[in-house]
TORKOL-4160 file (C-alpha; in steps of 0.2 Angstrom, whole numbers, padded with zeros to 4 digits, m for minus):
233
<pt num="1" X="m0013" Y="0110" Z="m0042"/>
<pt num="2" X="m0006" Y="0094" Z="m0048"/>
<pt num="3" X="m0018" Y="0078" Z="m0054"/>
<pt num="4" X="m0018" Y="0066" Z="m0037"/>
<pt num="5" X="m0015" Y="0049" Z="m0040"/>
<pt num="6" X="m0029" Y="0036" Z="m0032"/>
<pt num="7" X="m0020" Y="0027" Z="m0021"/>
<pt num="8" X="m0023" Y="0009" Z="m0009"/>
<pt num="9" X="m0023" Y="0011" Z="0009"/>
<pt num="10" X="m0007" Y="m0003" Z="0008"/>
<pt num="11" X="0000" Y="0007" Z="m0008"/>
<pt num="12" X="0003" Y="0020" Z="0005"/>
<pt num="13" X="0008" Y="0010" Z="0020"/>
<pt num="14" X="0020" Y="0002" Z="0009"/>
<pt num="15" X="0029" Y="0020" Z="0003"/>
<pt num="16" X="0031" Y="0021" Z="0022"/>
<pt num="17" X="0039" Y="0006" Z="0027"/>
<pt num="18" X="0049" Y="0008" Z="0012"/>
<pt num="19" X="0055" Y="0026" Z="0017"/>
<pt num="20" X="0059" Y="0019" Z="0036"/>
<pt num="21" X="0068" Y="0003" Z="0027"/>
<pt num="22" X="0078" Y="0018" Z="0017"/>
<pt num="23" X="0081" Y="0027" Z="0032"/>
<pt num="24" X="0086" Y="0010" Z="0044"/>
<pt num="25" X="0099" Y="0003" Z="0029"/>
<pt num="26" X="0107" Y="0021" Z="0030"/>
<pt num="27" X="0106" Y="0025" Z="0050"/>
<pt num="28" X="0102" Y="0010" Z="0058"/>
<pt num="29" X="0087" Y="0001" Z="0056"/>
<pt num="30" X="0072" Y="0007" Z="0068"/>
<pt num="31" X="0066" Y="m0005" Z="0078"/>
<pt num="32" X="0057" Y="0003" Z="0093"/>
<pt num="33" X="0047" Y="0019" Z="0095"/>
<pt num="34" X="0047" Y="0032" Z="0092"/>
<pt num="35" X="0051" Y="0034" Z="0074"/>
<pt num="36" X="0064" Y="0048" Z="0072"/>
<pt num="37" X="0054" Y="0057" Z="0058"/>
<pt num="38" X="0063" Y="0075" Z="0061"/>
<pt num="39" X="0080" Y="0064" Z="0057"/>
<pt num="40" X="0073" Y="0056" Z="0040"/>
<pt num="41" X="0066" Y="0071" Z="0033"/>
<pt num="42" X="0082" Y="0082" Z="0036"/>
<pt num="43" X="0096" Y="0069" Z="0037"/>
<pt num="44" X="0092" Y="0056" Z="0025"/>
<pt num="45" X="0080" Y="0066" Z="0015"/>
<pt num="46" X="0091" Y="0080" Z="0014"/>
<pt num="47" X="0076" Y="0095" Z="0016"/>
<pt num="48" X="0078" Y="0109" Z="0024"/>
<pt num="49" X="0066" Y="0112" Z="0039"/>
<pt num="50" X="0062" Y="0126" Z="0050"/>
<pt num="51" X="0047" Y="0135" Z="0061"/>
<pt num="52" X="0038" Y="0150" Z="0052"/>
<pt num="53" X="0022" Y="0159" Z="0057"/>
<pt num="54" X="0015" Y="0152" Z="0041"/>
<pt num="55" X="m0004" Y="0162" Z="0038"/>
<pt num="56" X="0007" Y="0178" Z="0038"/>
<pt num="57" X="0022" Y="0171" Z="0025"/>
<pt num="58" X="0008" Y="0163" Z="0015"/>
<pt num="59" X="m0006" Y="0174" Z="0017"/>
<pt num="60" X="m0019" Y="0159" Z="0021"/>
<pt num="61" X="m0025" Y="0155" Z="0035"/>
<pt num="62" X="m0026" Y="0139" Z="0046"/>
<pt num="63" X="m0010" Y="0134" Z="0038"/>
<pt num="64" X="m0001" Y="0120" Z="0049"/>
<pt num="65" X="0013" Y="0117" Z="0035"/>
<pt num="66" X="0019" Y="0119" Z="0019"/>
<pt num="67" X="0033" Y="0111" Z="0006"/>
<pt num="68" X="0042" Y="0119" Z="m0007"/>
<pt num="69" X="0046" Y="0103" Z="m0018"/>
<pt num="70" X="0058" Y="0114" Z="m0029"/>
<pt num="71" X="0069" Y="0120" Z="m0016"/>
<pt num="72" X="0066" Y="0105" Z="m0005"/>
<pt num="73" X="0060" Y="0116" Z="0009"/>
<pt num="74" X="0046" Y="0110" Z="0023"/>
<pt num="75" X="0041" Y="0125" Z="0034"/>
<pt num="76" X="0030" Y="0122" Z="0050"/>
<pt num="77" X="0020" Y="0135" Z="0058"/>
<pt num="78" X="0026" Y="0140" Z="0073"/>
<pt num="79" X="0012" Y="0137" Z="0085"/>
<pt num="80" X="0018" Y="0118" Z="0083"/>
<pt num="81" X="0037" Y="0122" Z="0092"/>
<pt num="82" X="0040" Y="0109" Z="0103"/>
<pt num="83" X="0053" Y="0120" Z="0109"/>
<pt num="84" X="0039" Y="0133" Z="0116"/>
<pt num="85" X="0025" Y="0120" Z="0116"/>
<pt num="86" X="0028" Y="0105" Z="0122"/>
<pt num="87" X="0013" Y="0099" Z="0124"/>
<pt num="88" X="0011" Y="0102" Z="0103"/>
<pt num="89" X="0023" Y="0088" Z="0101"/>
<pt num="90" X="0013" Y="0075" Z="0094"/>
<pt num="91" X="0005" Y="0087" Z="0083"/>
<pt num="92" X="0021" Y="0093" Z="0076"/>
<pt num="93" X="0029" Y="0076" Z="0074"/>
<pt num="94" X="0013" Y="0073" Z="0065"/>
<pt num="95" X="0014" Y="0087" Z="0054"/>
<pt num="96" X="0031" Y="0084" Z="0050"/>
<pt num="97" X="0028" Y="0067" Z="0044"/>
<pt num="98" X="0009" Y="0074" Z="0033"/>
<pt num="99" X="0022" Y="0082" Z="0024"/>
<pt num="100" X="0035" Y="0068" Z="0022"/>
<pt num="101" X="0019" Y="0059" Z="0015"/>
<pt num="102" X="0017" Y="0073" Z="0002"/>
<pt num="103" X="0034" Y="0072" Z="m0004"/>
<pt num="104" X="0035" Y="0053" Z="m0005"/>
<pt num="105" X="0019" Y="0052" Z="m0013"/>
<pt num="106" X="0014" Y="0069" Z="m0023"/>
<pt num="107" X="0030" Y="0078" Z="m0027"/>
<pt num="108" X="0033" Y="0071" Z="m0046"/>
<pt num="109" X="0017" Y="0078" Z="m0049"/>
<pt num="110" X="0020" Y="0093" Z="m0045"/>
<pt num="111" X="0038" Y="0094" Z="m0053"/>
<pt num="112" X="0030" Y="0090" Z="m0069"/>
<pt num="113" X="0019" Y="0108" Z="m0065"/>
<pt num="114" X="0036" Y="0119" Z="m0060"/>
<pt num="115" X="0034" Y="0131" Z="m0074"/>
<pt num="116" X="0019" Y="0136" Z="m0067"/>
<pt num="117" X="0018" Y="0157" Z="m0062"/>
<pt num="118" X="0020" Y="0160" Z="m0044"/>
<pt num="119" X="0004" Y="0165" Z="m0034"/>
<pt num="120" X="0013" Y="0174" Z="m0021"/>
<pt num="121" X="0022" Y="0191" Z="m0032"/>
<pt num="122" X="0038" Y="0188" Z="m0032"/>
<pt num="123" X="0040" Y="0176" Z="m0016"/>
<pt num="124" X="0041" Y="0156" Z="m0024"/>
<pt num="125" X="0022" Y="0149" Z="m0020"/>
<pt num="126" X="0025" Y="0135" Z="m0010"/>
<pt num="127" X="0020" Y="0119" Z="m0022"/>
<pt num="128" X="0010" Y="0112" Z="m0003"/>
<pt num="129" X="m0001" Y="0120" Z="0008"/>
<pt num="130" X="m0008" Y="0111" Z="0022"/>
<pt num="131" X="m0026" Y="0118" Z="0031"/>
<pt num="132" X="m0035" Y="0112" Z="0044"/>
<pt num="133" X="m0051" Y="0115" Z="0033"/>
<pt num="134" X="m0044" Y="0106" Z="0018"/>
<pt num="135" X="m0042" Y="0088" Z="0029"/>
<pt num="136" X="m0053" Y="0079" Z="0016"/>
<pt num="137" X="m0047" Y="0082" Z="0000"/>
<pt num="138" X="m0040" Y="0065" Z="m0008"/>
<pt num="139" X="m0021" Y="0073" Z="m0007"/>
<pt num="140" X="m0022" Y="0079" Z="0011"/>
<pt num="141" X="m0029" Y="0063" Z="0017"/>
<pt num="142" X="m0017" Y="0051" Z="0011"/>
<pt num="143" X="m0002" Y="0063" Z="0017"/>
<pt num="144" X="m0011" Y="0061" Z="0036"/>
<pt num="145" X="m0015" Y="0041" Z="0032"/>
<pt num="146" X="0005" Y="0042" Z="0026"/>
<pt num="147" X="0009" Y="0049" Z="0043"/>
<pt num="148" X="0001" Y="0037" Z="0053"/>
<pt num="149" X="0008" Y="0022" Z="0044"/>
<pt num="150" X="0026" Y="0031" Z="0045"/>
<pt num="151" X="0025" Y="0036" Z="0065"/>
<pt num="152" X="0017" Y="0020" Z="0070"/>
<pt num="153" X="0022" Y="0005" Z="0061"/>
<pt num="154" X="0011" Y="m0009" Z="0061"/>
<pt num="155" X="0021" Y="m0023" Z="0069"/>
<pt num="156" X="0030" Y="m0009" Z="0079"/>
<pt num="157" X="0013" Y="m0004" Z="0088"/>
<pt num="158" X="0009" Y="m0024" Z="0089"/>
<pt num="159" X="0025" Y="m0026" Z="0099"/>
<pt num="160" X="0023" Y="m0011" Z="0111"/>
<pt num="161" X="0004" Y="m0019" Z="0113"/>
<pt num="162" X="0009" Y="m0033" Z="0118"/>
<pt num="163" X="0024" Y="m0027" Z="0127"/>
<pt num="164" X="0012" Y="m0019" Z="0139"/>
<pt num="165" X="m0004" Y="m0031" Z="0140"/>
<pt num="166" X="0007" Y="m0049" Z="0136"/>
<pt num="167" X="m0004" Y="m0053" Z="0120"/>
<pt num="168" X="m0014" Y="m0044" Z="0105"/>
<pt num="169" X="m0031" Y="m0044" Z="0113"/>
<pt num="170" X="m0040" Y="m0028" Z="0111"/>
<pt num="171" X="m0047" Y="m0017" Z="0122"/>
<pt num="172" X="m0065" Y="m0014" Z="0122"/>
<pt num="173" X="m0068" Y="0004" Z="0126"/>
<pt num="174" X="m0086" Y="0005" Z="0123"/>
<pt num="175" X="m0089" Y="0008" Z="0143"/>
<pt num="176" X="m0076" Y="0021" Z="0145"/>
<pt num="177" X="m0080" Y="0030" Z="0129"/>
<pt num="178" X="m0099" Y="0032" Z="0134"/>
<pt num="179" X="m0092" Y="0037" Z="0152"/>
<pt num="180" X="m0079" Y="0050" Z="0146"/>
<pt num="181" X="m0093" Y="0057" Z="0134"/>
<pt num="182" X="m0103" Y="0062" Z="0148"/>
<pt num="183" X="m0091" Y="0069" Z="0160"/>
<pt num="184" X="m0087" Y="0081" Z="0145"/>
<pt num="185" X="m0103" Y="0083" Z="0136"/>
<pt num="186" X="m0096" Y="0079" Z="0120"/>
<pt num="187" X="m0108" Y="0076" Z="0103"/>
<pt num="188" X="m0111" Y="0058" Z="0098"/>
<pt num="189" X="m0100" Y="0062" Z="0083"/>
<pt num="190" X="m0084" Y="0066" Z="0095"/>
<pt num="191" X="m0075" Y="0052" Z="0102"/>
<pt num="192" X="m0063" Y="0055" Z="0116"/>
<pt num="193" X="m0049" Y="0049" Z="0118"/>
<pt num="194" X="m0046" Y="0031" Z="0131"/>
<pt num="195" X="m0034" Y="0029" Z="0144"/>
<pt num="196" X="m0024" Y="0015" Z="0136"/>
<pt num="197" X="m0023" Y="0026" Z="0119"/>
<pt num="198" X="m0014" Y="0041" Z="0128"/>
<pt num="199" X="m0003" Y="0028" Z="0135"/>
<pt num="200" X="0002" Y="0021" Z="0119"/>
<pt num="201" X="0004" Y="0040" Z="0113"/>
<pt num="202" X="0016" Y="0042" Z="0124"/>
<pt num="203" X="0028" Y="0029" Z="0117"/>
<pt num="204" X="0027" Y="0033" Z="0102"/>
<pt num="205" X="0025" Y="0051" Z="0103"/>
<pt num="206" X="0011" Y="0055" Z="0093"/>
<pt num="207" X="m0005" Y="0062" Z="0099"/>
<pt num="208" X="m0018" Y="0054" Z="0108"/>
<pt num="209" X="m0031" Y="0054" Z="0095"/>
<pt num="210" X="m0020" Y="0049" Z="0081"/>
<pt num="211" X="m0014" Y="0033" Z="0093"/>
<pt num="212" X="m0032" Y="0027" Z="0095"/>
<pt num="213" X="m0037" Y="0030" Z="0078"/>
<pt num="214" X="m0022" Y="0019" Z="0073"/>
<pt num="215" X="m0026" Y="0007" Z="0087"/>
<pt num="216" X="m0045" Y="0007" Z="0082"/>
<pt num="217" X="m0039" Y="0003" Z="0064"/>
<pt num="218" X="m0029" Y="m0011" Z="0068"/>
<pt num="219" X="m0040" Y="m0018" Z="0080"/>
<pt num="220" X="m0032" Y="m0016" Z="0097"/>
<pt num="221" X="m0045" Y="m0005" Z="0103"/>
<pt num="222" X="m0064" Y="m0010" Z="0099"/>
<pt num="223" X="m0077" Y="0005" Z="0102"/>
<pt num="224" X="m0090" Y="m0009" Z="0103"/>
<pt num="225" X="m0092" Y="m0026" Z="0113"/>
<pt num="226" X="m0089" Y="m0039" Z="0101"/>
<pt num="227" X="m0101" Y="m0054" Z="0097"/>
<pt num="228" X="m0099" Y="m0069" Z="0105"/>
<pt num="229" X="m0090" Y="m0083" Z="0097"/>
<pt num="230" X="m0100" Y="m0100" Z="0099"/>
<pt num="231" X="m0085" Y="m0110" Z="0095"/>
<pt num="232" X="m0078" Y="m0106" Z="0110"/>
<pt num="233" X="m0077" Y="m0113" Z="0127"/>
């Protein structure tokens, strides 16, 4: 596997915006949600994407996608078909743009390592395989922070915010956290996912979880009650 380069939160978020830059001077610049991801990896990347059922090809398991840098192929597995599973979108818009993240951010790495023998007999290993249980490595985490940056854009998810509530106040969902948490019996160490998260989801077409992660990150949606300022009022 190819050394992984430590990388800044806005060193990533900036490959991002660069790609969509790349993307809008060539197509049109992107200036609502949600971000046609399927477009810049195919059209203005030029890879070749399709569906596959991914643990049998590979022979791993608890494999979501995969990239063969070489061959500038990206398959996903098939569970993720929008076409079959609609309700999988978000997920496979989300996988799509994980791999994007690994092509904008690993693949000279593993160029440099093409000579290396194939794993998989005569069938090309692909160079990227992405697990569910793998999640924390240093490569796989800054392909998914890639894809959050890339499907919600900061100052797009700041105009949608305040498209929908007239200003940038956050929401504080400690209340309805707590009460959701309940109803459902989760673990203190799940959080579910708030109303105005699966709203936002829904115009960008991500997930729920990955909209309130994102929200939480920039601050939109507090999970506790801030302090109160004593400059105020």
């Amino acid at each position: 596997m190819a050394k992984v380069k430590f990388l800044k939160h806005d060193e990533i978020e900036n490959a991002s915006l660069c790609l969509l830059a790349e993307y809008g001077r060539k197509y049109g610049e992107v200036i609502e949600p949600p971000v046609p991801v399927d477009a810049i990896l195919e059209g203005h990347l030029g890879l070749a994407f399709d569906f596959d059922n991914l643990p049998k090809l590979i022979g791993v398991p608890d494999v979501l996608g995969a990239t063969w840098i070489q061959d500038k192929v990206v398959l996903v597995d098939q569970s993720l078909d929008p076409t079959d599973n609609p309700r999988k979108e978000g997920r496979y818009r989300f996988t799509l743009a994980h791999e994007l993240g690994h092509w904008e951010l690993h693949r000279h790495g593993f160029l440099a390592e093409a000579a290396q023998p194939s794993l998989f007999g005569d069938k090309p290993a692909p160079s990227i395989v992405c697990r569910t249980s793998s999640r924390k490595e240093p490569m796989e985490w800054q392909a998914d922070m890639f894809a959050g940056y890339l499907l919600m854009p900061k100052e797009m998810v700041f105009a949608a915010w305040r498209k929908r509530f007239g200003g940038l106040d956050p929401y504080i969902a400690k209340d309805e956290m707590a009460n959701l948490s309940a109803k459902w019996g989760l673990a203190d160490d799940e959080q579910p996912t708030v109303d105005v998260a699966k709203e936002m989801a829904r115009v960008f077409n991500v997930s729920g979880q990955a909209m309130q992660i994102r929200l939480i990150g920039l601050g939109l949606i507090r999970t506790e009650v801030p302090a109160p300022d004593l400059f105020k009022g």
